[in-house]
N, C-alpha and C positions, 0 to 999 in steps of 0.2 A: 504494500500500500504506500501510496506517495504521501510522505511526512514533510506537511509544508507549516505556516505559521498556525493554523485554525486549527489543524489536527495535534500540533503541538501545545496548543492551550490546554486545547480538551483533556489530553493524556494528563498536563500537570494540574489542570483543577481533579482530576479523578482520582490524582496521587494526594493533595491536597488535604480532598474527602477523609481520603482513608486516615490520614492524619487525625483529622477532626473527630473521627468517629473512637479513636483510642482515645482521643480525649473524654466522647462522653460517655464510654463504658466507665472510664476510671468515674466521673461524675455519679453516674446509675448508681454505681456499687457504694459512693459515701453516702447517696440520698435513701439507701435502703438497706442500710446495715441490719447484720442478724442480729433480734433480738432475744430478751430471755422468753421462753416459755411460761413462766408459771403465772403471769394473767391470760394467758390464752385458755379461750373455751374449745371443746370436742364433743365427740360424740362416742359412745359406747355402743358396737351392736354385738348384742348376743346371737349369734346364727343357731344356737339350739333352740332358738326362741320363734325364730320367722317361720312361717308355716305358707311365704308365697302368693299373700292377699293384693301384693302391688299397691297398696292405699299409697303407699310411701311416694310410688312412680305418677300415680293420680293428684296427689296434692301437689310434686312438684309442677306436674303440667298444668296447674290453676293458679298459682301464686306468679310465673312466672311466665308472664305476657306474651314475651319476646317468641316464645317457645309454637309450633303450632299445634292450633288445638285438637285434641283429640277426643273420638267419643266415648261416653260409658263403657258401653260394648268389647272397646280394645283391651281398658282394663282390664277386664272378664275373662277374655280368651287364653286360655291355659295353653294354646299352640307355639305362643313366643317360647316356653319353653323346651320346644323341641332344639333348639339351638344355641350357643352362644352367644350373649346379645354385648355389644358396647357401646359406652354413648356417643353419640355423634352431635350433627349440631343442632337438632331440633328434639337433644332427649339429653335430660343431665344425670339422671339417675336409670337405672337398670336392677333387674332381679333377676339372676337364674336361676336354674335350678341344676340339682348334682346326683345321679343315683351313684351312690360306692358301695364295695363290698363290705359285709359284716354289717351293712346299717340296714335295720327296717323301716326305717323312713328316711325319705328325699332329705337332703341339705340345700337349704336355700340361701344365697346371700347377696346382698344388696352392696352395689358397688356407685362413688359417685368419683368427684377427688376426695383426695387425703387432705389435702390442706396442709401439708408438710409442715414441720417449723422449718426448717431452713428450704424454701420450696426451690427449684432448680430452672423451672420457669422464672420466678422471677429474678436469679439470676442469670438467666441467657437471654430474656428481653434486653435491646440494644436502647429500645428509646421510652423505658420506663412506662410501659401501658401495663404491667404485671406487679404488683404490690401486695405486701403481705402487710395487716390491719393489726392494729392494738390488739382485736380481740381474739385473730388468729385465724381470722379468713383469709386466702387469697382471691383476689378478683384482676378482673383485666378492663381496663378503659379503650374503649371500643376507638373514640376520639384519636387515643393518642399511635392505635398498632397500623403500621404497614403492611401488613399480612405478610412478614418473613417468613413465619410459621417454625422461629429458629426452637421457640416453647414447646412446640409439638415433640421435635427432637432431643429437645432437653429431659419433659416426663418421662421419668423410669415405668410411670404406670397406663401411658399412654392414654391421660385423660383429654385435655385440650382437642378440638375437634373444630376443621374450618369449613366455613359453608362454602361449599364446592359449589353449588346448586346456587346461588345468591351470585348470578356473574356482576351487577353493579356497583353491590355493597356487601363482600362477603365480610365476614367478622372471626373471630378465637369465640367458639361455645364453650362452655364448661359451670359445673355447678360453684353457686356463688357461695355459698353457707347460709343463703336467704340474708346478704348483710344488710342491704339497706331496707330491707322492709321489715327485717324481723331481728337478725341477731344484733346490732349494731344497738338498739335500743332493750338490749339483753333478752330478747324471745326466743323461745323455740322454733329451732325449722320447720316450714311446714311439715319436711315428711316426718320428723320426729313425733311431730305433734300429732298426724295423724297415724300410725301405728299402735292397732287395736290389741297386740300380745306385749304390748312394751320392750320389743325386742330392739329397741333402741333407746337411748338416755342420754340428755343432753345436761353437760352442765362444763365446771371445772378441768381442765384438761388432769389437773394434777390429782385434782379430787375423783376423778374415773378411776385412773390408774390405782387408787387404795381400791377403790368398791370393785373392781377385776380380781386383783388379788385376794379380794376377801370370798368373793366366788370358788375363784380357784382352789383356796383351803379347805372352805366348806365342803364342795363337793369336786373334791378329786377326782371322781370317775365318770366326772359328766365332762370337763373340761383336758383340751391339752395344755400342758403346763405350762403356758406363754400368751404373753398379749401382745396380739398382731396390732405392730404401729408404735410400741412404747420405746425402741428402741431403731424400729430401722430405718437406714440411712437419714438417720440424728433425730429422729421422729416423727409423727405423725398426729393432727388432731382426729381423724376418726379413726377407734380403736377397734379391736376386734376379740370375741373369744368364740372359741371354737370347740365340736368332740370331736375331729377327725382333724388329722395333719394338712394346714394352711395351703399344702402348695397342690395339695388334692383339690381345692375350692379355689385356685387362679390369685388365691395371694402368692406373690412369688417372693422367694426366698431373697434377701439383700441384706449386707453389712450393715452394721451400724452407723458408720462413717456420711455423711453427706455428702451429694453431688459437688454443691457448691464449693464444701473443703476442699475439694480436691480439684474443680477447673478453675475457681477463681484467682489462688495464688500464680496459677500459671499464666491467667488473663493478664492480671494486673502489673507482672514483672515483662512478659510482653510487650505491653504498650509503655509504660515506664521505661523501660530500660532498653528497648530495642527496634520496636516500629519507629516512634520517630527519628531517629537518626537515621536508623536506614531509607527513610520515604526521603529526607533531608537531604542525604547522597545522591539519591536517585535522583532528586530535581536540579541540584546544581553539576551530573554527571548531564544529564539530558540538554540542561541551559547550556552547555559545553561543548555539546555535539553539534546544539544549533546553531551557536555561532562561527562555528571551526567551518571557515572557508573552502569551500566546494570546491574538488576540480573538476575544467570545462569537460565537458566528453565530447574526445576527438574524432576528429572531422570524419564522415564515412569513406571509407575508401572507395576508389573509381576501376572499373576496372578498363580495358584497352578503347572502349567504345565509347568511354566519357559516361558510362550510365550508371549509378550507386548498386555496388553490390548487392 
């Protein structure tokens, strides 16, 4: 391609960019430091508890607008669980179902996000539309995202979901915690609130984690010995207990460690310490190539008949 002055801008405003943009990761990462857990609220679901009514799925599709609607009737239909269901963008919560061996009944469990504490979305959001809330929601600002979709890649749990289907105005779906309409002003989510076996309980994040444990003592042969979400990858506000091993029911097995520990330091010394210099080389290598004097390209050769080779 012929590199004249106009295509030489371009390339250095798009080196430029790239500069600016390390800047406002480093920015992001100081405007949304990790913080402590212990006023963050959760959720508790018992899976020996759900029996697969969907209320959960139905209340979310009422409270939340955005969402489209769907009739009584879908609720009802026990065929969704013929499959594997995840949410996508016009469904924030899901319920499957699980036949295992040794069980005589189904396992049911209800999946939305986790709400991380340290969530991995929001930090691989570039331009700050993914925010983690006082009380330990994450939510996403539709206003502020580009549709990278870098969130989508970042969840360990593959919840974030883009409207494919939406070619004008597609958006990042995903469950809010009900913050501005309900938890923010300390309510119950809807779907918590409507769950007619209480197999779900909202309160304290720290204050679940004793009342799991104290399940778990009481009745050791109902439970396995662990609460899914109190510990992985750095935690989790919605918790989990279970009678059958986690990774049988599509929780999957993760360190304790968080995403973020582990790509951020690598982000930040990155951009600190080595994209700008090198973007810096690069534009005063390139301002060096432009102005380094051209030579003329010589004359065509003629051959015996006076006519250009």
């Amino acid at each position: 391609m012929e590199i004249n002055r106009r295509n030489f801008l371009k390339q250095l405003g798009s080196i430029s960019g790239f500069v600016l943009l390390g800047k406002s990761i480093r920015a992001q990462a100081a405007e949304h430091p990790i913080k402590s857990s212990e006023n963050y609220f959760g959720v508790l679901v018992d899976t020996t508890l759900c029996v697969g009514c969907r209320s959960c799925e139905k209340a979310c599709n009422e409270i939340n607008q955005d969402l489209s609607r769907k009739t009584a009737d879908f609720f009802q239909d026990e065929s969704v669980f013929e499959k594997r269901r995840r949410m996508d963008g016009e469904t924030y919560t899901v319920v499957n179902r699980y036949f295992l061996k040794d069980q005589e009944k189904p396992v049911y469990v209800k999946f939305q996000c986790m709400h991380c504490v340290e969530p991995a979305c929001v930090s691989a959001c570039i331009v700050g539309a993914f925010s983690k809330q006082p009380n330990g929601a994450v939510i996403c600002d539709s206003s502020k995202c580009i549709g990278c979709r870098y969130c989508i890649a970042a969840c360990p749990f593959q919840v974030p979901a883009y409207e494919f289907n939406n070619a004008f105005t597609p958006n990042i779906r995903k469950c809010t915690f009900c913050f501005e309409k309900r938890t923010s002003k300390g309510e119950t989510p809807a779907c918590v609130e409507a769950c007619p076996t209480e197999a779900m309980i909202f309160g304290k994040r720290d204050e679940l984690i004793e009342l799991a444990r104290e399940r778990i003592k009481r009745y050791p042969d109902r439970y396995v010995p662990h609460i899914y979400g109190e510990h992985e990858l750095g935690g989790t506000s919605w918790l989990y207990l279970s009678g059958v091993p986690f990774e049988q029911i599509d929780l999957p097995k993760f360190g304790t460690k968080s995403i973020p520990s582990y790509t951020e330091p690598i982000q930040h010394a990155i951009f600190n310490h080595f994209i700008p210099p090198l973007a810096l080389y690069g534009l005063l290598g390139g301002l060096m190539w432009f102005l380094k004097p051209k030579k003329k390209e010589s004359e065509p050769a003629l051959d015996e008949g006076g006519v250009d080779k």
